[in-house]
VEXVEX-434513 format. One line per 10 residues: number of its first residue (from 1); for each residue x, y, z of N, C-alpha, C. Coordinates in steps of 0.02 Angstrom, whole numbers, m for minus. Each point is the difference from the previous one (the first is absolute). Layout:
% residues N
NUM) X,Y,Z,X,Y,Z,X,Y,Z | ...
***
This chain:
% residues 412
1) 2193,6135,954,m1,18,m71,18,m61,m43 | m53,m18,m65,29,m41,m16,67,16,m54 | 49,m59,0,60,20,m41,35,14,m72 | m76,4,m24,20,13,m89,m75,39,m41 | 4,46,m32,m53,39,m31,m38,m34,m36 | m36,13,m36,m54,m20,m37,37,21,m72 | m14,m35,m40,38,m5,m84,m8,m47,m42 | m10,3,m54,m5,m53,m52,96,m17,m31 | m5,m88,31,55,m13,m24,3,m41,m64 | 79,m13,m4,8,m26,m59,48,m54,15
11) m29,m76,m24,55,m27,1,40,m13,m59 | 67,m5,19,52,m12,m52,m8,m71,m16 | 16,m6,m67,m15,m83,m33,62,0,m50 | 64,m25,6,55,m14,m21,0,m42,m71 | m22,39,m60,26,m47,m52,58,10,m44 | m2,m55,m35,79,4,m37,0,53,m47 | m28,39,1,m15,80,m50,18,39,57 | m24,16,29,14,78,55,m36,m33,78 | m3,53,30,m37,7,76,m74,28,m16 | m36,m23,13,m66,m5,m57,m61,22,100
21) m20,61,m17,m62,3,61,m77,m46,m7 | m12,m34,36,m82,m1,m10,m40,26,72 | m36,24,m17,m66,44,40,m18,m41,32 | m43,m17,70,m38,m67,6,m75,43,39 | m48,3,m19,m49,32,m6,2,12,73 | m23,m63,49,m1,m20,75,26,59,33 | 87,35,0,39,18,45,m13,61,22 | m48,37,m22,m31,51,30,m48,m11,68 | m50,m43,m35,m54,m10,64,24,m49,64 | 53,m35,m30,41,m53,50,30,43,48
31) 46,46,m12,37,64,44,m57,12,46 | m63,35,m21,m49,21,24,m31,m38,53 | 1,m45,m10,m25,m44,50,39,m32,73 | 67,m8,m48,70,m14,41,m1,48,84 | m39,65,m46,18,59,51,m40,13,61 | m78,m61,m5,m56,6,27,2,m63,65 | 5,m52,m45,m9,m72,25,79,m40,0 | m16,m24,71,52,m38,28,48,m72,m65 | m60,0,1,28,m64,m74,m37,m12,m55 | 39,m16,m55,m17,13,m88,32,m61,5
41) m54,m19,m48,19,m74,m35,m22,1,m65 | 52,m29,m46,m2,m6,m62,m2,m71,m32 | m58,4,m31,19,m85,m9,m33,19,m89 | 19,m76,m32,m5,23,m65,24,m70,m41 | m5,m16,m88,17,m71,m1,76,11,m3 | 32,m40,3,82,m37,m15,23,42,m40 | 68,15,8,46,47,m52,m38,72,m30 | m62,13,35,m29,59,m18,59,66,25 | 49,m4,46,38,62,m7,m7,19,102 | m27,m64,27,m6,30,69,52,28,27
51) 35,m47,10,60,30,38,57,31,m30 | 9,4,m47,41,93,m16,m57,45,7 | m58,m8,m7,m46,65,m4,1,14,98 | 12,m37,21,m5,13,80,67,29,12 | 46,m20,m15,79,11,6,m2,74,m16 | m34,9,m77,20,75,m26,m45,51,63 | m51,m5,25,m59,18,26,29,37,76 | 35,m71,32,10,23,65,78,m41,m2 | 60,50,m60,70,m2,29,47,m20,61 | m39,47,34,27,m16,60,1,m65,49
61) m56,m24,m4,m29,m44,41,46,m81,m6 | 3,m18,60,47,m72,m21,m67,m52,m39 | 39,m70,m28,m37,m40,m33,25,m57,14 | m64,m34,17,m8,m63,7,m36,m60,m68 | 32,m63,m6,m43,m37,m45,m17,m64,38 | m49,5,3,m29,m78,43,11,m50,m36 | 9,1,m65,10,m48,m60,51,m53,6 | 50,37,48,84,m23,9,m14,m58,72 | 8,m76,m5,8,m30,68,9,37,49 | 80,20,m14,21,36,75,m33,23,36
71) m24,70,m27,m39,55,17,m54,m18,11 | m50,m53,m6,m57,m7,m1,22,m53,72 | 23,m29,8,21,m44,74,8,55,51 | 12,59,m19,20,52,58,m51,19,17 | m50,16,m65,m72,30,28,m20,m34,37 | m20,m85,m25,m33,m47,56,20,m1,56 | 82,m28,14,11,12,71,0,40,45 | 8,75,m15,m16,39,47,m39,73,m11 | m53,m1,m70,m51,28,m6,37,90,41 | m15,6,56,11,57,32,65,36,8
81) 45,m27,m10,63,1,m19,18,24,m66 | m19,m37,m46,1,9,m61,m24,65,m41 | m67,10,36,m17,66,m14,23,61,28 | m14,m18,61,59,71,63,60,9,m67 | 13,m33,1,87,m9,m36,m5,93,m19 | m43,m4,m68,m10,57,m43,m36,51,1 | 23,56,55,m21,53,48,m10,64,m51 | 26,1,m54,m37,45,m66,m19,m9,m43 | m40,m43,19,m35,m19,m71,17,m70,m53 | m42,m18,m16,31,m80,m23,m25,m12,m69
91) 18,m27,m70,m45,m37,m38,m1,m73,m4 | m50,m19,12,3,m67,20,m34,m60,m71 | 53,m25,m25,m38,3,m61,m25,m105,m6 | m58,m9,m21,m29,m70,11,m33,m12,71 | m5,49,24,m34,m2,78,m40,m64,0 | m60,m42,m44,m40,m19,22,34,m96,22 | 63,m6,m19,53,m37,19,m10,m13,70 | m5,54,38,17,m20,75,m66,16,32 | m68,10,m21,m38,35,24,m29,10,89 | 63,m28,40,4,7,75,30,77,m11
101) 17,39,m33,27,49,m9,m45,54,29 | m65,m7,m43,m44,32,m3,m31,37,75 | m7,m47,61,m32,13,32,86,46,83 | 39,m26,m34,69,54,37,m7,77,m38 | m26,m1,m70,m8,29,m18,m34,66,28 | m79,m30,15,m63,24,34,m1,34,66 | 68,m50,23,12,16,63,62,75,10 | 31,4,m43,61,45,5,m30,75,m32 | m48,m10,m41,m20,67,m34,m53,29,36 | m40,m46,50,m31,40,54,18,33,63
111) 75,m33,2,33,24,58,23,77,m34 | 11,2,m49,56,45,m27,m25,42,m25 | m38,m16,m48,m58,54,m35,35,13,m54 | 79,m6,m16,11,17,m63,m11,m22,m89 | m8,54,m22,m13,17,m65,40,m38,m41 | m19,m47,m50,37,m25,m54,63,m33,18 | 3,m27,61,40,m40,28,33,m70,m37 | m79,m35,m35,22,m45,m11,m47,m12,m75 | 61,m24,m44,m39,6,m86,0,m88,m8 | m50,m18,m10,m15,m80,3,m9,1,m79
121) 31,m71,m43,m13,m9,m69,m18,m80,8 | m66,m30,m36,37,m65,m35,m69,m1,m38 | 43,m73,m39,m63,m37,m58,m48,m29,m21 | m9,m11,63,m65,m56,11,m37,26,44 | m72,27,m49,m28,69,31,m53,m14,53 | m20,m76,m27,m37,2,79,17,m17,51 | 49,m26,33,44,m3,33,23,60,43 | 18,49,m42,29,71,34,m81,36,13 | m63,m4,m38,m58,23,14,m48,m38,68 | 15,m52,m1,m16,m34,83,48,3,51
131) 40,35,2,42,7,56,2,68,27 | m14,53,m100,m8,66,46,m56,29,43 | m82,m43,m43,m62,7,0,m15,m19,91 | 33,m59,37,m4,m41,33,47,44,67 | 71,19,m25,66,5,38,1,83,33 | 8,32,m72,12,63,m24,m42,53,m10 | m74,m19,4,m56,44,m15,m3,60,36 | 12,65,m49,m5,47,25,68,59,16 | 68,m64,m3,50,35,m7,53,m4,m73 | m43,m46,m37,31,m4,m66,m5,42,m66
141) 17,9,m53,m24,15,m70,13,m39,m59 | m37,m42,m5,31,m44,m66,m23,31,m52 | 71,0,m44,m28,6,m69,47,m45,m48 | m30,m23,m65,7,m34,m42,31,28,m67 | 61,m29,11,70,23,m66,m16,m59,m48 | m35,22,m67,m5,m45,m39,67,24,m58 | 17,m52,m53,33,m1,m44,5,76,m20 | 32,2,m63,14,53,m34,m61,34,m29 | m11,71,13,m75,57,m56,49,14,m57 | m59,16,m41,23,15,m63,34,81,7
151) m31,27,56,53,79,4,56,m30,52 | m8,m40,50,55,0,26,41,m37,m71 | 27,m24,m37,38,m31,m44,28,51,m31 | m62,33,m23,m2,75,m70,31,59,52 | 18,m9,59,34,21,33,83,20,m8 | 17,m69,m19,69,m2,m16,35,m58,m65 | m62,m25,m20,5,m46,m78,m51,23,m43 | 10,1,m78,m27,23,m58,m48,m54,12 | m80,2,m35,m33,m38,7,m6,12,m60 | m15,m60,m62,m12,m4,m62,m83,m2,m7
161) m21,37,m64,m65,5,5,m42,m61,5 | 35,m37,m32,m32,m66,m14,0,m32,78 | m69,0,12,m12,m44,66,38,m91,13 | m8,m22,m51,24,m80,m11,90,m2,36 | 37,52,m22,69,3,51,m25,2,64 | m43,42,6,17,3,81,m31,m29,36 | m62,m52,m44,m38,m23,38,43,m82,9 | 20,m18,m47,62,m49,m11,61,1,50 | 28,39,6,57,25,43,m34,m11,75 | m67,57,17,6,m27,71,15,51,41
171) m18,7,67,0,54,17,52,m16,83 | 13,m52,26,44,m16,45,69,45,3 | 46,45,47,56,38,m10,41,m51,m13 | 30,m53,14,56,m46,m21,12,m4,m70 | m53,m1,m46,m1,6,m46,18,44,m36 | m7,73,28,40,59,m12,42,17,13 | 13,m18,66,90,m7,40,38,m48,m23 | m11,m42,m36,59,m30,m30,m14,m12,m62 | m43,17,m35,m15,5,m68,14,m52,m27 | m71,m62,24,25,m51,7,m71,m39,m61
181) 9,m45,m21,m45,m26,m58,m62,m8,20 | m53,m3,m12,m96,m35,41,31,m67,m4 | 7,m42,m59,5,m66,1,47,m40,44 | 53,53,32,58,m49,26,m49,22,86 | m20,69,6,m1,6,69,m79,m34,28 | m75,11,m48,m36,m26,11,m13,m80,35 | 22,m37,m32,13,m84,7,36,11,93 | 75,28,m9,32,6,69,m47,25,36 | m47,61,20,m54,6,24,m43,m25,36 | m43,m36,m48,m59,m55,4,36,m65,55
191) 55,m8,m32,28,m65,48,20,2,78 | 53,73,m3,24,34,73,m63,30,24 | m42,25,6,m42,37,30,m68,m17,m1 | m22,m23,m44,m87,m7,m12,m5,m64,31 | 69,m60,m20,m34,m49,17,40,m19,63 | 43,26,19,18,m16,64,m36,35,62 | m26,49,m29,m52,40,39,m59,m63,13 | m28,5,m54,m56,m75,39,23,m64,41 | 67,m6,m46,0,m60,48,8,m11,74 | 20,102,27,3,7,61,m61,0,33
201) m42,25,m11,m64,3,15,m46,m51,m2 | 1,m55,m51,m34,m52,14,27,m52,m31 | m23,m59,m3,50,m61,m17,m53,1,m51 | 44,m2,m56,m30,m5,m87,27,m79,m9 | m35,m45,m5,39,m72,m10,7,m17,m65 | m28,38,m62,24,m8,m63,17,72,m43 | 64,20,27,35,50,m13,m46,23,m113 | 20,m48,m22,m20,2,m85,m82,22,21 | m42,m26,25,m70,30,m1,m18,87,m5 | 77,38,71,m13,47,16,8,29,m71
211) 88,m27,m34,13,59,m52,m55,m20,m51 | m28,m44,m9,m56,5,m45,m80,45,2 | m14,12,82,m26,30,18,4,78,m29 | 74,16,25,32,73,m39,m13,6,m61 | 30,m32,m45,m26,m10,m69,m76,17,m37 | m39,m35,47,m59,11,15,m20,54,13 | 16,38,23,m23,79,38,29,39,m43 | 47,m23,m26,20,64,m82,m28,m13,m42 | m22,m72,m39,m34,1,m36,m85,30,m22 | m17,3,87,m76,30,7,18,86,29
221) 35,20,m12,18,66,m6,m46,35,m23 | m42,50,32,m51,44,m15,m61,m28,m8 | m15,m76,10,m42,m52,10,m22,0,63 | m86,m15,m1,m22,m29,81,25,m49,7 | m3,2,97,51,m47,13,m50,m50,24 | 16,m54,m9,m47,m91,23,44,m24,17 | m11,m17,79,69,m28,44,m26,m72,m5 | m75,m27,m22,m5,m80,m10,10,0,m43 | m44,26,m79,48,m28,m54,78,17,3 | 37,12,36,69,17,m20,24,m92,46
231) m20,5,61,2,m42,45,m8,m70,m35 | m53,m8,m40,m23,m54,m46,58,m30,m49 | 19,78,m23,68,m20,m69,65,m16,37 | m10,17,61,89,m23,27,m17,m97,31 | m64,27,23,26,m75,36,m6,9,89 | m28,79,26,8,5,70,m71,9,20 | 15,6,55,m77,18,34,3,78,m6 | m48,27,15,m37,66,11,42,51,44 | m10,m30,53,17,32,82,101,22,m44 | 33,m51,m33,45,m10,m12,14,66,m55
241) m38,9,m45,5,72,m60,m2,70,70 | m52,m17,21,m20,74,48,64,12,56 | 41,m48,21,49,2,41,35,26,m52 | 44,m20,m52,54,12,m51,m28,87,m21 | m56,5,m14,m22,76,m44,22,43,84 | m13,m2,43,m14,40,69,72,0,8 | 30,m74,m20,99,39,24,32,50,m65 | m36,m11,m62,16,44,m66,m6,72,33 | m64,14,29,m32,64,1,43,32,76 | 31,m52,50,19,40,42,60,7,m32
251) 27,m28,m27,65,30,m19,7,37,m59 | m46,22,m30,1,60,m26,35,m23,m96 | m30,m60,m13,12,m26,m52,m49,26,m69 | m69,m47,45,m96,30,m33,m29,48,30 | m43,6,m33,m73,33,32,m49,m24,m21 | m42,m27,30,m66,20,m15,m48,74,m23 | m18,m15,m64,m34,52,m5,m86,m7,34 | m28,39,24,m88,m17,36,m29,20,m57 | m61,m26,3,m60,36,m65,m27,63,73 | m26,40,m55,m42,66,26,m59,m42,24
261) m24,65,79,m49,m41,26,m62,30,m21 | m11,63,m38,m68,21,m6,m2,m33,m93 | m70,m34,28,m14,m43,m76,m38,34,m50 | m42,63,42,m45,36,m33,m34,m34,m46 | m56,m45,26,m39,m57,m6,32,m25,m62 | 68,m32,m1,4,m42,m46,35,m56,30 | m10,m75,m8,34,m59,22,60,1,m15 | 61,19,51,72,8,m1,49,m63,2 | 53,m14,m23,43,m35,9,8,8,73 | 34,m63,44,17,12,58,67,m11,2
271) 30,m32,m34,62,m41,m5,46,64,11 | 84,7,14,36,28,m17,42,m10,m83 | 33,51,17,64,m21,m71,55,m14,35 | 50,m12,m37,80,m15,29,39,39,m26 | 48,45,43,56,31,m44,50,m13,40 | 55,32,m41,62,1,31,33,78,7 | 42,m5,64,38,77,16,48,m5,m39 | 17,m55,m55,62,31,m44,m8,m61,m60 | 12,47,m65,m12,m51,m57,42,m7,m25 | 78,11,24,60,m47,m21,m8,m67,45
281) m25,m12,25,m31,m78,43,m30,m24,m35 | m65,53,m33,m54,m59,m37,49,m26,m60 | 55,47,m36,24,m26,m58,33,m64,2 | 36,m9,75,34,m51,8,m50,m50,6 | m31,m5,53,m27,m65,0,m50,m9,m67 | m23,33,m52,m29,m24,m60,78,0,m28 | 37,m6,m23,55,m15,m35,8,40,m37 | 9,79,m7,m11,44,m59,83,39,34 | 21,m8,m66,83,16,10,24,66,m31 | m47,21,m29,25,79,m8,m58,60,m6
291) 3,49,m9,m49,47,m14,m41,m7,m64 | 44,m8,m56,m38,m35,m53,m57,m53,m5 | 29,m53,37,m40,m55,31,m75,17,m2 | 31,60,64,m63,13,24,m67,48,m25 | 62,12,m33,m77,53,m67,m29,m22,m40 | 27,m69,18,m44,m58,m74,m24,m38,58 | m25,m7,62,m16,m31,22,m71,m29,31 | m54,m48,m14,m69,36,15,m31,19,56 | 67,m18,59,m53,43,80,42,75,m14 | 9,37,m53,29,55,m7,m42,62,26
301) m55,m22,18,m37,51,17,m7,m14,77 | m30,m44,15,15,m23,68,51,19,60 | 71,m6,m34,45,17,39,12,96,m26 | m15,13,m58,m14,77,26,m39,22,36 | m74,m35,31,m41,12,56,44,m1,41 | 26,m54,35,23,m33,63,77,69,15 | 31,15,m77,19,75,10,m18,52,37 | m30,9,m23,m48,87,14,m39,m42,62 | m24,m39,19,m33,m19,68,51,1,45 | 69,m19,m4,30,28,58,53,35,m16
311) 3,66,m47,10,54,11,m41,28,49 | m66,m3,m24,m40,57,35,0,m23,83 | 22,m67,19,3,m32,64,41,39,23 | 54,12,m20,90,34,29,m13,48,15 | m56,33,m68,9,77,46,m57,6,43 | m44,m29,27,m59,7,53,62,m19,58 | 25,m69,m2,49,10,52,58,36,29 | 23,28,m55,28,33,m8,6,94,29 | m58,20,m2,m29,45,m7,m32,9,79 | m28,m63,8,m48,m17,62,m50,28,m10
321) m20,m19,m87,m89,20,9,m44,m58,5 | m56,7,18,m48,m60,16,m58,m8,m60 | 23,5,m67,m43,m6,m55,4,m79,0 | m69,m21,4,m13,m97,m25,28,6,m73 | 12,m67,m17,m13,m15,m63,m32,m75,m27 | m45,2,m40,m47,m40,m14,m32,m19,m68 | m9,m34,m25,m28,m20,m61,m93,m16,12 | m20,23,m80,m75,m20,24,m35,m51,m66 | m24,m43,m5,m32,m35,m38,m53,m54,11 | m54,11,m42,m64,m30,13,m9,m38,m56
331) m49,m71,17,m10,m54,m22,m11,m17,m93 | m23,84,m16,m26,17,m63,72,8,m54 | 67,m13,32,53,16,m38,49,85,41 | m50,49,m11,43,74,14,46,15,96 | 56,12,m66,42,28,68,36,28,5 | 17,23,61,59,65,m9,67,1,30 | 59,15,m32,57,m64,23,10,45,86 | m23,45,5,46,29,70,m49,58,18 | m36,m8,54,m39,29,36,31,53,65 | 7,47,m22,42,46,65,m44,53,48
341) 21,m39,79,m55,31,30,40,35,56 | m18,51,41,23,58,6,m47,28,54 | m16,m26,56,m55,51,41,m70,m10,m46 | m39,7,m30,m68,20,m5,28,21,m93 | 43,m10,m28,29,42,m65,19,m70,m40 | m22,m30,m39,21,m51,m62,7,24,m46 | 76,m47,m35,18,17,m69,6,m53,m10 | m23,6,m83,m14,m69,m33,60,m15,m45 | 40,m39,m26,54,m21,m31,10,m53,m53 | 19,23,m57,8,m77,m31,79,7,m33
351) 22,m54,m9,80,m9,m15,1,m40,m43 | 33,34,m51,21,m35,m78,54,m5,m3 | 35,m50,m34,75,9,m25,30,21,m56 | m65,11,m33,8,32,m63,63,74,1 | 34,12,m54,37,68,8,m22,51,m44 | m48,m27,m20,m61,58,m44,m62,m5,17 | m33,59,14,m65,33,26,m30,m30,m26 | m69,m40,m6,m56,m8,m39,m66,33,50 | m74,31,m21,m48,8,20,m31,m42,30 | m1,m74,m39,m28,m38,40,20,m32,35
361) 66,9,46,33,m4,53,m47,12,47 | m68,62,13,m30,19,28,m51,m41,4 | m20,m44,m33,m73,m28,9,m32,m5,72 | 48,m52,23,m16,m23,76,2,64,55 | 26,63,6,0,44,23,m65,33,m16 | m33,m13,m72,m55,62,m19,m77,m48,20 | 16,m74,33,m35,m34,3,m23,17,71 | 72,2,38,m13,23,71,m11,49,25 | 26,57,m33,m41,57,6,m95,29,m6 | m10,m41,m55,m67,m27,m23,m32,m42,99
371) 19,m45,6,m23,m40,58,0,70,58 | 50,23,28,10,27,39,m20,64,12 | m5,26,m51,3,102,m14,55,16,27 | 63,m4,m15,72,22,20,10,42,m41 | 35,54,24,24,62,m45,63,m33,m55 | 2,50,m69,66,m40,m30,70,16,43 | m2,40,52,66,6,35,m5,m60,27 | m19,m27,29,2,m95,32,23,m52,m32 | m4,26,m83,12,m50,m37,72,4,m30 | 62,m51,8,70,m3,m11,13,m52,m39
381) 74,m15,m47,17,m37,m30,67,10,m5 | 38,m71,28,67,18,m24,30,m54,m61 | 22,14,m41,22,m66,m51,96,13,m9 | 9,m43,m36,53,m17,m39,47,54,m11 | m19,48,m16,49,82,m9,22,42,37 | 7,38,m1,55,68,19,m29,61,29 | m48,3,m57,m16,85,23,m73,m21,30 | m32,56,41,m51,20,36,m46,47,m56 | m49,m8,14,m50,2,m55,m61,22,19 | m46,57,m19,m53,8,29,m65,m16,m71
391) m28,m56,31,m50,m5,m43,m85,36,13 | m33,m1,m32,m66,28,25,m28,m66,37 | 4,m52,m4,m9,m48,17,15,m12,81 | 64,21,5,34,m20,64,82,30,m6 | 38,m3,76,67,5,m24,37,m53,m2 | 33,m11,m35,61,m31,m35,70,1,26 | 21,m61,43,81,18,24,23,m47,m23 | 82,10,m20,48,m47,m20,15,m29,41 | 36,m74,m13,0,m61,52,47,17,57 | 71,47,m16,46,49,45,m35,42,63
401) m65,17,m17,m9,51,42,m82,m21,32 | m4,m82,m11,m30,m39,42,m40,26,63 | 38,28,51,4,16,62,m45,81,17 | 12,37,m83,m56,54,m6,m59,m27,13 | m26,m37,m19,m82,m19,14,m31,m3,92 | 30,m32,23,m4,3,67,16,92,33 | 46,26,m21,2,61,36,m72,35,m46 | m22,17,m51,m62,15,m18,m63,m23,38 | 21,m60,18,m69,m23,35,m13,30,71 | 49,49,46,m13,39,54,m38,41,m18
411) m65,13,18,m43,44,19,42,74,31 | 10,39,m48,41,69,31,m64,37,48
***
């Protein structure tokens, strides 16, 4: 039997106001899985909340951090030892540290057969994804703990209507657990984690190129991405952008957005866009120091895309639904910021930052509907405001409730 029920938990987040709960979407289907498969691995970017979310998850279980010399000399030297050690269960947090781990691993959960034995976390996602793909196939479940959702937050903090706070602020828990400034914690960030992260992974020989690189990738925020012209303006080679974007994306910094693949005979963009999983990052590295800032600011629309693009990311992962998401635009100018696909079922999307409705918000939607013959249920818009809105046109969601569009797009 395995040793703990199925339940949605809560972790506690200690601020200098009260004992404050937040929800974390994950801890339902994580239990669930815990209860099936020998080992769950959680991997996710830096300070996203791994390891208290594992701690709160599976209490009981002892914990390990590979992070620590000591402990990480123990794994190496005696691998089988190390693991035997922890006969109920273990969280083992930075696993991809020792990755000789992996295959004692392989070896102990086939002998044993038990369930949720062993909860694997770390940050550097391809790393923990070639070891499980390679090591682990078949007895693992990875899933991916990104930053803070706008319900997990609205969970247990007021969210102000005005998107520019919260898109300013940032969605990282440290930030909420110690109720701590964007400007002081962002900078600490970027330096401890983003860039010591690369420098583990590959030898960057002009440290200033990379953070200019960064710079770079906020500034083209909601922009196709050109890894030679970008490559051109720093000063690097090619091979050199595509290495740097591929360690962004495993660690759960960017995304690439894809263009839609049906062109419906029109000549398509091929390029991607660039976003980011959190736009208290983009604020920092463009230099924008408060919410105000940022409402006067002109990628103001941009980083409300790169918003609502990974909201709606959190909760597909979140959720564990398998809706794409995609942008579509052809050579003639028209496009549509967010293409949501769903099995055989597309919904079409466009995102304003506006906090007042206009009609011709719709153009590009009544354009694609026109191309396509899509019903107006296909056709969505979320902008700048609050309330949810049904137009004849299309429906209408506020930037809060983001994450509605995607559950609409299931085919009941």
């Amino acid at each position: 039997m395995f040793p703990f029920r199925i339940f949605v938990i809560n972790l506690y987040v200690l601020t200098t106001a009260n004992l404050t709960m937040i929800t974390r979407g994950l801890s339902k289907i994580i239990l669930s899985k815990a209860a099936q498969m020998p080992v769950v691995a959680i991997t996710g970017p830096r300070q996203s909340g791994k390891t208290t979310f594992a701690k709160a998850l599976f209490p009981k279980y002892d914990y390990v951090n590979l992070e620590f010399p000591d402990t990480r000399a123990q794994a190496i030297d005696d691998p089988r030892l190390f693991l035997t050690t922890y006969k109920n269960g273990v969280v083992i947090d930075e696993i991809q540290r020792v990755p000789e781990l992996f295959s004692y691993i392989q070896g102990i959960v086939d002998e044993t057969g038990k369930a949720g034995n062993f909860i694997l976390t770390g940050s550097q996602n391809f790393l923990l994804l070639e070891q499980i793909s390679q090591t682990l196939a078949g007895r693992a479940a990875l899933f991916h703990l990104l930053s803070f959702s706008i319900t997990e937050i609205a969970s247990a903090f007021p969210i102000a209507d005005n998107f520019a706070k919260y898109a300013f602020t940032g969605t990282y828990p440290r930030i909420y657990d110690k109720q701590l400034q964007p400007t002081d914690w962002y900078p600490w960030y970027i330096s401890s984690y983003i860039e010591r992260d690369v420098r583990q992974i590959i030898s960057v020989k002009d440290l200033y190129k990379f953070q200019t690189f960064l710079k770079i990738c906020a500034g083209r925020v909601g922009q196709l991405f050109n890894a030679s012209l970008i490559a051109n303006e720093i000063g690097v080679n090619y091979k050199t952008i595509q290495s740097w974007i591929s360690i962004l994306e495993a660690g759960f910094i960017i995304f690439l957005l894809q263009p839609f693949h049906k062109n419906y005979n029109k000549r398509l963009t091929k390029s991607p866009k660039i976003y980011f999983y959190d736009t208290g990052l983009i604020c920092s590295l463009l230099g924008i120091r408060s919410a105000d800032e940022l409402n006067f600011h002109y990628l103001k629309g941009e980083i409300f895309e790169s918003l609502i693009f990974s909201e709606m990311k959190k909760h597909i992962v979140n959720t564990n639904n398998h809706s794409g998401l995609y942008f579509w635009q052809d050579n003639a100018g028209h496009e549509i910021d967010c293409i949501i696909e769903t099995g055989s079922h597309v919904t079409a999307l466009e995102i304003k930052s506006s906090t007042t409705m206009n009609s011709d918000f719709f153009k590009n939607l009544r354009y694609w509907q026109n191309l396509t013959g899509c019903s107006t249920d296909q056709l969505t818009l979320v902008y700048g405001g609050t309330e949810n809105q049904q137009w004849s046109k299309g429906r209408v969601f506020g930037w809060k409730n983001a994450n509605q569009v995607i559950k609409m797009n299931i085919v009941k």
